[in-house]
PyMOL Python script that loads the backbone (N, CA, C, O; Angstrom):
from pymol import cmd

cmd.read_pdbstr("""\
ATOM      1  N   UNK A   1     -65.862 -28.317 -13.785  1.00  0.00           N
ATOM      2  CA  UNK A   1     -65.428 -27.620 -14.986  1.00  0.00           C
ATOM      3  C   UNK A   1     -63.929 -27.333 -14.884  1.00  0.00           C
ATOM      4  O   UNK A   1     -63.410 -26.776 -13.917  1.00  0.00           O
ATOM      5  N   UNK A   2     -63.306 -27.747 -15.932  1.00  0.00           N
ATOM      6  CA  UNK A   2     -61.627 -27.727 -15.970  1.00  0.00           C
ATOM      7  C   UNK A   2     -61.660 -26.076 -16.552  1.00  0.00           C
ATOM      8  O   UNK A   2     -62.597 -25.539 -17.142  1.00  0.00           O
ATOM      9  N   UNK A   3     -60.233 -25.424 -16.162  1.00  0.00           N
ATOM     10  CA  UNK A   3     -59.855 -23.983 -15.968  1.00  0.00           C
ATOM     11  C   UNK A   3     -59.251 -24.458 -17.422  1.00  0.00           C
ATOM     12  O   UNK A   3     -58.489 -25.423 -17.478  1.00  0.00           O
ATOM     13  N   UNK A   4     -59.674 -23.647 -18.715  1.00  0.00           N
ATOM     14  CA  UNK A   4     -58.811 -23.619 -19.730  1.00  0.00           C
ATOM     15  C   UNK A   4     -57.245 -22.978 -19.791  1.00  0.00           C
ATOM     16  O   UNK A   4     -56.760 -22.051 -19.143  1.00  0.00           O
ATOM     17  N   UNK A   5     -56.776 -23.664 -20.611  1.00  0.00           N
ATOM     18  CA  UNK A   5     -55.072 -22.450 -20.736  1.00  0.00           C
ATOM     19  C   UNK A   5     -54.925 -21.517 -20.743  1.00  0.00           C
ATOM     20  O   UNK A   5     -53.929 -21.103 -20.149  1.00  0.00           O
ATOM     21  N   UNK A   6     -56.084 -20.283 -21.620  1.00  0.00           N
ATOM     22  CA  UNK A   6     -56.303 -19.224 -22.019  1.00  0.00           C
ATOM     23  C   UNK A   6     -56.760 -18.776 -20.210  1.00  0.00           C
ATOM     24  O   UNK A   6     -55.779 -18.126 -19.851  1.00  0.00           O
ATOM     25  N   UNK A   7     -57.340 -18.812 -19.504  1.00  0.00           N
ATOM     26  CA  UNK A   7     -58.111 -18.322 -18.645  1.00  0.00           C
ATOM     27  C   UNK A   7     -56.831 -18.327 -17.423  1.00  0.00           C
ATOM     28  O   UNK A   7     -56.403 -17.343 -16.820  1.00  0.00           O
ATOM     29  N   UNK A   8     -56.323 -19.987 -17.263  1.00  0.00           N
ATOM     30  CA  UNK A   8     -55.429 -20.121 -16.156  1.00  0.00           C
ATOM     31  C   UNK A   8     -53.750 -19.144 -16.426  1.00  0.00           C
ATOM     32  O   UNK A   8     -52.970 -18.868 -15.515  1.00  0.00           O
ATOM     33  N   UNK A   9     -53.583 -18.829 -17.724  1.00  0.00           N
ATOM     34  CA  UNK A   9     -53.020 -17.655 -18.167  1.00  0.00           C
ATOM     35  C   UNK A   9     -52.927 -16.143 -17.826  1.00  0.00           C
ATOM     36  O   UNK A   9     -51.864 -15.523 -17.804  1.00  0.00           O
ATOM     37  N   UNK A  10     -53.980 -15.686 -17.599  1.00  0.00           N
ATOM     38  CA  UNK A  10     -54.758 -14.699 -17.518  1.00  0.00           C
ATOM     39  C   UNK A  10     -55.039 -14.051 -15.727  1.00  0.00           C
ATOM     40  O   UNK A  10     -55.182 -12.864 -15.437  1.00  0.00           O
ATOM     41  N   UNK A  11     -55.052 -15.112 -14.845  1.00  0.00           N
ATOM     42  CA  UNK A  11     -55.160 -15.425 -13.564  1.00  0.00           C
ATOM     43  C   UNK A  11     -53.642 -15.324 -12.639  1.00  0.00           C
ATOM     44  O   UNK A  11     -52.532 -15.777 -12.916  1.00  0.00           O
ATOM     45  N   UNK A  12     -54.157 -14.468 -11.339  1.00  0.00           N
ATOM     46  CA  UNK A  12     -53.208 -14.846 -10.210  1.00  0.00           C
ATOM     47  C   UNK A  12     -52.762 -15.986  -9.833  1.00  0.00           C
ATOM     48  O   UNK A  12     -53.548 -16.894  -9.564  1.00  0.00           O
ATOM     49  N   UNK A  13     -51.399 -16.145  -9.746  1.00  0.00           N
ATOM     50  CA  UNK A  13     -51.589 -17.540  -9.385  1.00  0.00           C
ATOM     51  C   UNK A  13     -51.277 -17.288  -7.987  1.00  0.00           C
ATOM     52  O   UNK A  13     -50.872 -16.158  -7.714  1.00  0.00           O
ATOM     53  N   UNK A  14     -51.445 -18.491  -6.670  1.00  0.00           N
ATOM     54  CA  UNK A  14     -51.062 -17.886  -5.574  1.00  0.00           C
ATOM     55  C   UNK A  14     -50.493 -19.552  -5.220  1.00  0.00           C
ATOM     56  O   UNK A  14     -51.055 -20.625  -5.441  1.00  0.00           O
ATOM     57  N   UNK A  15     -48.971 -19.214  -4.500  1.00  0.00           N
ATOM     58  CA  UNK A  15     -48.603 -21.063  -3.923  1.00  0.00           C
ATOM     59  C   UNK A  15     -49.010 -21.845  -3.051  1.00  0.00           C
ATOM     60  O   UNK A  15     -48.675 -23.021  -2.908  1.00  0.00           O
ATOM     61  N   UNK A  16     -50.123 -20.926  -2.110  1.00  0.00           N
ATOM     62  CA  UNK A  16     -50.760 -21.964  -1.110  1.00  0.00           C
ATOM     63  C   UNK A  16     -51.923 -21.167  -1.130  1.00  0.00           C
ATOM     64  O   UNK A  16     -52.016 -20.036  -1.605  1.00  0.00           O
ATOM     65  N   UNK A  17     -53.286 -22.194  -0.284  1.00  0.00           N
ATOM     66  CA  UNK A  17     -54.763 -21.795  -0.281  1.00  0.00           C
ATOM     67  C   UNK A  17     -54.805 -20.849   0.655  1.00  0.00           C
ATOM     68  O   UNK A  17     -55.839 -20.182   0.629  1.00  0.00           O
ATOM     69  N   UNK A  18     -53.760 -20.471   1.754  1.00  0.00           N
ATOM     70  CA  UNK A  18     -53.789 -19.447   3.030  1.00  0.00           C
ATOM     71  C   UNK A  18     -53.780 -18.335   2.136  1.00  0.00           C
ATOM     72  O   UNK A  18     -54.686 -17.500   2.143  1.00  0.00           O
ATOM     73  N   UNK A  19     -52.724 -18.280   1.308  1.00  0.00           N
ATOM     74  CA  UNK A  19     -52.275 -16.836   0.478  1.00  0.00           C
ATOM     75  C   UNK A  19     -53.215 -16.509  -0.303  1.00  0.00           C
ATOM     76  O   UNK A  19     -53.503 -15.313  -0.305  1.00  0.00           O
ATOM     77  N   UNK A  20     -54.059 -17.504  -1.283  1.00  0.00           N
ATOM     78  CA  UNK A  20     -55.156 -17.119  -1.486  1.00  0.00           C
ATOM     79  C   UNK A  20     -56.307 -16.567  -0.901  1.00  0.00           C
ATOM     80  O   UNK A  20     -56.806 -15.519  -1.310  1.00  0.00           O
ATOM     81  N   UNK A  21     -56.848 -17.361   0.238  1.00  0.00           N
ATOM     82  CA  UNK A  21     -57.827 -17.184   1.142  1.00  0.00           C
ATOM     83  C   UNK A  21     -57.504 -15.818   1.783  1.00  0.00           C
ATOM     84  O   UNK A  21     -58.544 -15.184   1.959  1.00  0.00           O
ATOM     85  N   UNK A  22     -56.458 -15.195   2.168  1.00  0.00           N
ATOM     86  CA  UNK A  22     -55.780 -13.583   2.422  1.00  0.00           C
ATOM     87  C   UNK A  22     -55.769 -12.667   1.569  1.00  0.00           C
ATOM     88  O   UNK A  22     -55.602 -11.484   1.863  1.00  0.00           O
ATOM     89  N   UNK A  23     -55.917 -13.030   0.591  1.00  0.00           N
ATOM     90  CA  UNK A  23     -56.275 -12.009  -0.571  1.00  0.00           C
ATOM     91  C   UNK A  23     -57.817 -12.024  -0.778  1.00  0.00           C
ATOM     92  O   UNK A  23     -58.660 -11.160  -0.532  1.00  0.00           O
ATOM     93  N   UNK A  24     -57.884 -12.796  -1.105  1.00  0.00           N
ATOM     94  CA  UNK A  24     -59.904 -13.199  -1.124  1.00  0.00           C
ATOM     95  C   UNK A  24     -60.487 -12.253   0.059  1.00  0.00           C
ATOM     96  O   UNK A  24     -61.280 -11.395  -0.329  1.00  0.00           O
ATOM     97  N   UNK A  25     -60.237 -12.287   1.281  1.00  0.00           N
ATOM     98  CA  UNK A  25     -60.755 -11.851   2.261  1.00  0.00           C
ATOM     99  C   UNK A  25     -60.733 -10.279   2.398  1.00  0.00           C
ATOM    100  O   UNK A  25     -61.622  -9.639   2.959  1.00  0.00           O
ATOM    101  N   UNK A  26     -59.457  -9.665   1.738  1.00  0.00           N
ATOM    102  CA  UNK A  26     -59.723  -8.409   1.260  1.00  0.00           C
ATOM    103  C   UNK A  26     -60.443  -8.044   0.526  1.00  0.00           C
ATOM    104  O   UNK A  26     -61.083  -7.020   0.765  1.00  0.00           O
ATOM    105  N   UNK A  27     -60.608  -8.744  -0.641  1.00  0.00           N
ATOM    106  CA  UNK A  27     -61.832  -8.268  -1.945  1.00  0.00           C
ATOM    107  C   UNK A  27     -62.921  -7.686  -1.366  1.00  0.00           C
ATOM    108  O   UNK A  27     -63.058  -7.781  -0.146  1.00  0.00           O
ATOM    109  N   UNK A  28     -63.778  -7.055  -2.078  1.00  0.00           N
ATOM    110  CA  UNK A  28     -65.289  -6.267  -2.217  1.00  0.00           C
ATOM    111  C   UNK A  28     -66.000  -7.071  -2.522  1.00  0.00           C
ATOM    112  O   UNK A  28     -67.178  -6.730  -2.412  1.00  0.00           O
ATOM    113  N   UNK A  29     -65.785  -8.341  -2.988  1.00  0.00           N
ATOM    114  CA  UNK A  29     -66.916  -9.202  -3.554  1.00  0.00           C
ATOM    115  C   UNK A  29     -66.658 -10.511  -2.570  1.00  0.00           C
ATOM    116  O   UNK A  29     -65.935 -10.503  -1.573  1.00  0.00           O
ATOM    117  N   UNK A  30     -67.257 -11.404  -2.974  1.00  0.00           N
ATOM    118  CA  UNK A  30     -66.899 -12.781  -2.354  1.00  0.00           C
ATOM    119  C   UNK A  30     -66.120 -13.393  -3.419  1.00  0.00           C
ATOM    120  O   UNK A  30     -66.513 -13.135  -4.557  1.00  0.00           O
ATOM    121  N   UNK A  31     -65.140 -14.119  -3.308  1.00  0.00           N
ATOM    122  CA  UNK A  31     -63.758 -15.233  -3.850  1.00  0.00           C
ATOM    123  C   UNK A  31     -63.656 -16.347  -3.120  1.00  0.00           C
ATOM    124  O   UNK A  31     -64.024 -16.329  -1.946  1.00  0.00           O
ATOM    125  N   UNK A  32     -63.194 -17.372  -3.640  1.00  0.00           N
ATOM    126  CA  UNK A  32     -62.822 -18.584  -3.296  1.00  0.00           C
ATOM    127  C   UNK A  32     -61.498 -19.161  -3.854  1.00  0.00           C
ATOM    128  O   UNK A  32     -61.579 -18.833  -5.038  1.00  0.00           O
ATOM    129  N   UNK A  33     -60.551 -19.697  -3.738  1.00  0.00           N
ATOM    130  CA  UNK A  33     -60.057 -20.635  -4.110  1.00  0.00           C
ATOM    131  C   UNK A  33     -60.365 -21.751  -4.386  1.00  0.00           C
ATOM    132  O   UNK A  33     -61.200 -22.426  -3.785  1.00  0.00           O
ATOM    133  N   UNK A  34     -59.415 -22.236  -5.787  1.00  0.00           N
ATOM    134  CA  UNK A  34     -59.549 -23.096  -6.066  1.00  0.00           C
ATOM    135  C   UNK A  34     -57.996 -23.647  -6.679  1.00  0.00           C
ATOM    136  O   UNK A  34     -57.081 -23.067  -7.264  1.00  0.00           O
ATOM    137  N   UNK A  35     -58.232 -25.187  -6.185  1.00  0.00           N
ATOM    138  CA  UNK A  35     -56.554 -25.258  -7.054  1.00  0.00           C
ATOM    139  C   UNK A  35     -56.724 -25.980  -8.711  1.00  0.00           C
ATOM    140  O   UNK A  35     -57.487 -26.904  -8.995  1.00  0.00           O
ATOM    141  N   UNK A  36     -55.503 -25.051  -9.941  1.00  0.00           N
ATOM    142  CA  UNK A  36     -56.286 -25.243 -10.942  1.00  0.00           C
ATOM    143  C   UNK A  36     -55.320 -26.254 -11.248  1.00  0.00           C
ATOM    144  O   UNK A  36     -54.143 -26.263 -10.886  1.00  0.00           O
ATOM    145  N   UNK A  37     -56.065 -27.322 -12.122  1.00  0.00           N
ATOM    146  CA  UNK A  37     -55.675 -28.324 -12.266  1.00  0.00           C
ATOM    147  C   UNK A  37     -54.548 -28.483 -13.593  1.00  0.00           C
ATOM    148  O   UNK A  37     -54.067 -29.568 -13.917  1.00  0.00           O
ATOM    149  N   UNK A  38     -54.277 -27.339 -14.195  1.00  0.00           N
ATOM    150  CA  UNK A  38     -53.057 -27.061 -15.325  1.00  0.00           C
ATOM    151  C   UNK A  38     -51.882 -26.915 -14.496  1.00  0.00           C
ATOM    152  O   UNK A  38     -50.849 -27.543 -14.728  1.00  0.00           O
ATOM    153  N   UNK A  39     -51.993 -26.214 -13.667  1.00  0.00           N
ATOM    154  CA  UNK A  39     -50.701 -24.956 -13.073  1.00  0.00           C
ATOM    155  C   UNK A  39     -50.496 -25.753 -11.872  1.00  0.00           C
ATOM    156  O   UNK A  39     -49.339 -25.987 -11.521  1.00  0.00           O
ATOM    157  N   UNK A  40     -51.950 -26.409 -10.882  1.00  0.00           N
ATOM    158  CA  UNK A  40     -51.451 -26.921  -9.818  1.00  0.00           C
ATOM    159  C   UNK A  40     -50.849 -26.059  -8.336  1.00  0.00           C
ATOM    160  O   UNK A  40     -50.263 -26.365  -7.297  1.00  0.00           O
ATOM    161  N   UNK A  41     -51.479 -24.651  -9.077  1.00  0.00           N
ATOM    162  CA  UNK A  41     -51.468 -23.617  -8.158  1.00  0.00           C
ATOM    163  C   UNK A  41     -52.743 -23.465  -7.802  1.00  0.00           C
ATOM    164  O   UNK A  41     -53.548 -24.265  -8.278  1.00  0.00           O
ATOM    165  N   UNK A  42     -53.284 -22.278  -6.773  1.00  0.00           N
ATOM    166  CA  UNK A  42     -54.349 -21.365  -6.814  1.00  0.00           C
ATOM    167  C   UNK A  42     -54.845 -20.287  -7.396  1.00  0.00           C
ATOM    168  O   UNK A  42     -54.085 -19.339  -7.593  1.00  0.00           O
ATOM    169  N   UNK A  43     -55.981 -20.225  -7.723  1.00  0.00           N
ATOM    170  CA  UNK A  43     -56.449 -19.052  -8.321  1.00  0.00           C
ATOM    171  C   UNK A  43     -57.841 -18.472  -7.696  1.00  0.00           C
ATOM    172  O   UNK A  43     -58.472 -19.218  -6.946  1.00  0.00           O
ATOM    173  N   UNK A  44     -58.304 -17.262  -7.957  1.00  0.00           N
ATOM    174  CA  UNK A  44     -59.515 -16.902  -7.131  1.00  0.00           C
ATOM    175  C   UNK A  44     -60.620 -17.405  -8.287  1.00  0.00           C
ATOM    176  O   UNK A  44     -60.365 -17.616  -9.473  1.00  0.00           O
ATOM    177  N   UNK A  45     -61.792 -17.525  -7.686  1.00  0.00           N
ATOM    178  CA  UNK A  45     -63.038 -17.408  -8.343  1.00  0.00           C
ATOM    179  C   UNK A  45     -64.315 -16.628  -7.830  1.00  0.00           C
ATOM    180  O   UNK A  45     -64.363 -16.668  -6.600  1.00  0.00           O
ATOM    181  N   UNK A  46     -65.200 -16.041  -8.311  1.00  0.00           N
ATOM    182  CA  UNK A  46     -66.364 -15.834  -7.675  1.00  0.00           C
ATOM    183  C   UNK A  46     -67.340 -17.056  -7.836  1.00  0.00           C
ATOM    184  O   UNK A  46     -68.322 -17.086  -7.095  1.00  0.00           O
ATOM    185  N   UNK A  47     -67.184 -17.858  -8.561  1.00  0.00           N
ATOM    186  CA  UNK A  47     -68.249 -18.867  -8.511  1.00  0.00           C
ATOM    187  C   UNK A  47     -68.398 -19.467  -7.307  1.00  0.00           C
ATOM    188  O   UNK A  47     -67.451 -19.582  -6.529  1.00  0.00           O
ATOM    189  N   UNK A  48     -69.729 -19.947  -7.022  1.00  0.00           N
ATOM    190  CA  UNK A  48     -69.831 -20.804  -5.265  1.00  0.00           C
ATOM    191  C   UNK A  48     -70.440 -21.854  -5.427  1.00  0.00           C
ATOM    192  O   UNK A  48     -70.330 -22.722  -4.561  1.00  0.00           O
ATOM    193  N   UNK A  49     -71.380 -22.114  -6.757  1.00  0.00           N
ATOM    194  CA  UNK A  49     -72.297 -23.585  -6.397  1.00  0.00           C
ATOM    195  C   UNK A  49     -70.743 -24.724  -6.338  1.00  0.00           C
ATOM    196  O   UNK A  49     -69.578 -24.924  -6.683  1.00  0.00           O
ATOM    197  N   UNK A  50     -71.498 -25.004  -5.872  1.00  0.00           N
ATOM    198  CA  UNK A  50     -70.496 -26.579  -4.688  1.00  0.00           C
ATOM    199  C   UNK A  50     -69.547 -26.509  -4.325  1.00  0.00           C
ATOM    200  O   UNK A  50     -68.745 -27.418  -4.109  1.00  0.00           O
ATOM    201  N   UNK A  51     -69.410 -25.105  -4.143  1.00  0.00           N
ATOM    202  CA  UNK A  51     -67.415 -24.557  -2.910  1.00  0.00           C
ATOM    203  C   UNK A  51     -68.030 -24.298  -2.062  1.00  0.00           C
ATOM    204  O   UNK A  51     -69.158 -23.809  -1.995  1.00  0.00           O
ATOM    205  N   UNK A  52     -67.108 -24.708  -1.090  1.00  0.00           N
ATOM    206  CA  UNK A  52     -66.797 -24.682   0.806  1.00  0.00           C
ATOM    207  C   UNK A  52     -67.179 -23.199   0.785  1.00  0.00           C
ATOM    208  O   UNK A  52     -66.859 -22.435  -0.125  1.00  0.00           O
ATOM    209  N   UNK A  53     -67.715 -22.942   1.599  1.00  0.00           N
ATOM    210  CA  UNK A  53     -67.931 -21.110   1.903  1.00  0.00           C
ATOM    211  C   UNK A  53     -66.548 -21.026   3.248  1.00  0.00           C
ATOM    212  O   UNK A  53     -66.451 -21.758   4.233  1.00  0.00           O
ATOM    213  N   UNK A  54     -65.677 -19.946   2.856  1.00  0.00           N
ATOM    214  CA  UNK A  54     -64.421 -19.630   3.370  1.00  0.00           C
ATOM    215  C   UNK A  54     -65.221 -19.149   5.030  1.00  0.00           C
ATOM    216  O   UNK A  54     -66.445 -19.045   5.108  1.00  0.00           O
ATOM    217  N   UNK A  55     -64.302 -18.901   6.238  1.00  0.00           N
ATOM    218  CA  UNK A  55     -64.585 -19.070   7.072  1.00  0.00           C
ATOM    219  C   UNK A  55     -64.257 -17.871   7.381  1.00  0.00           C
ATOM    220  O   UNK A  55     -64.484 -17.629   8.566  1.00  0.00           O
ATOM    221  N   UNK A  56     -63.680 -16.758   6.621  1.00  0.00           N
ATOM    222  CA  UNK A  56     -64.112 -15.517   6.772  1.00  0.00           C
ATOM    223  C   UNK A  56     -65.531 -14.532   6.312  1.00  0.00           C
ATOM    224  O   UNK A  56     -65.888 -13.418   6.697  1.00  0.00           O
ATOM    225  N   UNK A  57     -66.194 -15.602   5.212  1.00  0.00           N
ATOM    226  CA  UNK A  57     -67.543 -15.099   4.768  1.00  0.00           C
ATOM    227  C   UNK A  57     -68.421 -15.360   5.562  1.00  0.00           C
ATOM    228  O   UNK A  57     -69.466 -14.835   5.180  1.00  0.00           O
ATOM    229  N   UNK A  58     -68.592 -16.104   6.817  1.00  0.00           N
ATOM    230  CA  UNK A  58     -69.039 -16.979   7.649  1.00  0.00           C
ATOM    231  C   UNK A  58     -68.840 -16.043   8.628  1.00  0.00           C
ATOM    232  O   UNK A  58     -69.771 -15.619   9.314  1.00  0.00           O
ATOM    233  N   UNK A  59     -67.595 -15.650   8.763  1.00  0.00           N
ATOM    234  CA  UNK A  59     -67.336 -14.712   9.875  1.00  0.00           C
ATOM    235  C   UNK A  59     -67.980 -13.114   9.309  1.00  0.00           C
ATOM    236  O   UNK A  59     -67.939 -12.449  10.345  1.00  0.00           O
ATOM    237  N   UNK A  60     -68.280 -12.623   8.715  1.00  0.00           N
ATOM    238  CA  UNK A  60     -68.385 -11.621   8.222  1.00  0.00           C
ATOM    239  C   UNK A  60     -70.282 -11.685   8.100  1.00  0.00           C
ATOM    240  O   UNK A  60     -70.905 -10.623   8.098  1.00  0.00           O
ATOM    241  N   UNK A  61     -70.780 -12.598   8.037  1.00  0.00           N
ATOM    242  CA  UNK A  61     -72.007 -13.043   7.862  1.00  0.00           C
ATOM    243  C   UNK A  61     -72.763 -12.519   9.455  1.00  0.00           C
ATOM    244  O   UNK A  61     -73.579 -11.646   9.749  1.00  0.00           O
ATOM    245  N   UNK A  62     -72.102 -13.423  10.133  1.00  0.00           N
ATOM    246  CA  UNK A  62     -72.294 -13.485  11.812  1.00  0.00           C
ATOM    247  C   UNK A  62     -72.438 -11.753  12.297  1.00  0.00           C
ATOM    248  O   UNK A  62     -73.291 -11.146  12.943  1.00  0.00           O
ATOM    249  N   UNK A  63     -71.179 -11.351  11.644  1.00  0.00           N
ATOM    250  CA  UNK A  63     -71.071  -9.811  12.057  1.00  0.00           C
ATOM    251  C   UNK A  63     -72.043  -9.476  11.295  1.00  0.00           C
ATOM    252  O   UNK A  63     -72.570 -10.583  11.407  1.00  0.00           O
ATOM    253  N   UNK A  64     -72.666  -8.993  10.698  1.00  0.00           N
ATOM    254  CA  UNK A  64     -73.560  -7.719  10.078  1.00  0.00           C
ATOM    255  C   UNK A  64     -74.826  -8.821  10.599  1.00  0.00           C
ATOM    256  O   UNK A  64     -75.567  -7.925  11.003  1.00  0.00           O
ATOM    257  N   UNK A  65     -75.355  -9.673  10.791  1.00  0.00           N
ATOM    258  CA  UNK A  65     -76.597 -10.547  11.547  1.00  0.00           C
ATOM    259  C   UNK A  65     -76.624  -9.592  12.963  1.00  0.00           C
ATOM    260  O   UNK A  65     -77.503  -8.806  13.316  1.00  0.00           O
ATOM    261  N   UNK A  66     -75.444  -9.916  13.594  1.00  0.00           N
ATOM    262  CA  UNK A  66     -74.992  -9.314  14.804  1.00  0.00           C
ATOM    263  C   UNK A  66     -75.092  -7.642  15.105  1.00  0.00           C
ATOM    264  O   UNK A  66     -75.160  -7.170  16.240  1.00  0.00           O
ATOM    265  N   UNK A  67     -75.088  -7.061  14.189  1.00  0.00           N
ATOM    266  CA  UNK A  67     -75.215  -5.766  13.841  1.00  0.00           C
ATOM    267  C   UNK A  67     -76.897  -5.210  13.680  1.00  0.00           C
ATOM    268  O   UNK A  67     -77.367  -4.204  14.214  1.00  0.00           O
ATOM    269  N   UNK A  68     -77.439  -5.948  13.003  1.00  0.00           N
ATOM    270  CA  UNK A  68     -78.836  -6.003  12.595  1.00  0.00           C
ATOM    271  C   UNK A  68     -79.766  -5.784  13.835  1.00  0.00           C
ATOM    272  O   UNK A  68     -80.630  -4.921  13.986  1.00  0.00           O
ATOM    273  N   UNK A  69     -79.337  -6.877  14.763  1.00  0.00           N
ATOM    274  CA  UNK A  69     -80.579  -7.504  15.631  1.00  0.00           C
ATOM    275  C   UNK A  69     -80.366  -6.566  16.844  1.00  0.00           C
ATOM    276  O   UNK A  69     -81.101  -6.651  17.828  1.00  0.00           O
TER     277      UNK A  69
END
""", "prot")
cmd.dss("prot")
cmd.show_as("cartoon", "prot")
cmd.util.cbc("prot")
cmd.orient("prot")
């Protein structure tokens, strides 16, 4: 699904996927990057069907499993 004008408008943009992925990792929710194909920058999303799961959600996963048991 292409990021409309109105939306990629509206959005952070960030110049690399690190700077994104560093902001994402602060959030309360889960985020991803994605690079949008207008701007050719990054922007966050919460959507996940068919994104890479970031390797801090992974890490954060492990911990509270780890916590549990």
């Amino acid at each position: 699904m292409r990021t409309r004008f109105g939306v990629c408008q509206r959005k952070r943009r960030y110049a690399s996927e690190a700077e994104a992925l560093e902001v994402a990792a602060r959030a309360d929710v889960v985020l991803r990057p994605y690079r949008c194909a207008l701007c050719r920058q990054f922007h966050l999303t919460g959507r996940t069907k068919g994104m890479r799961v970031p390797q801090f959600v992974l890490d954060r996963k492990k911990e509270e499993e780890s916590r549990g048991a």
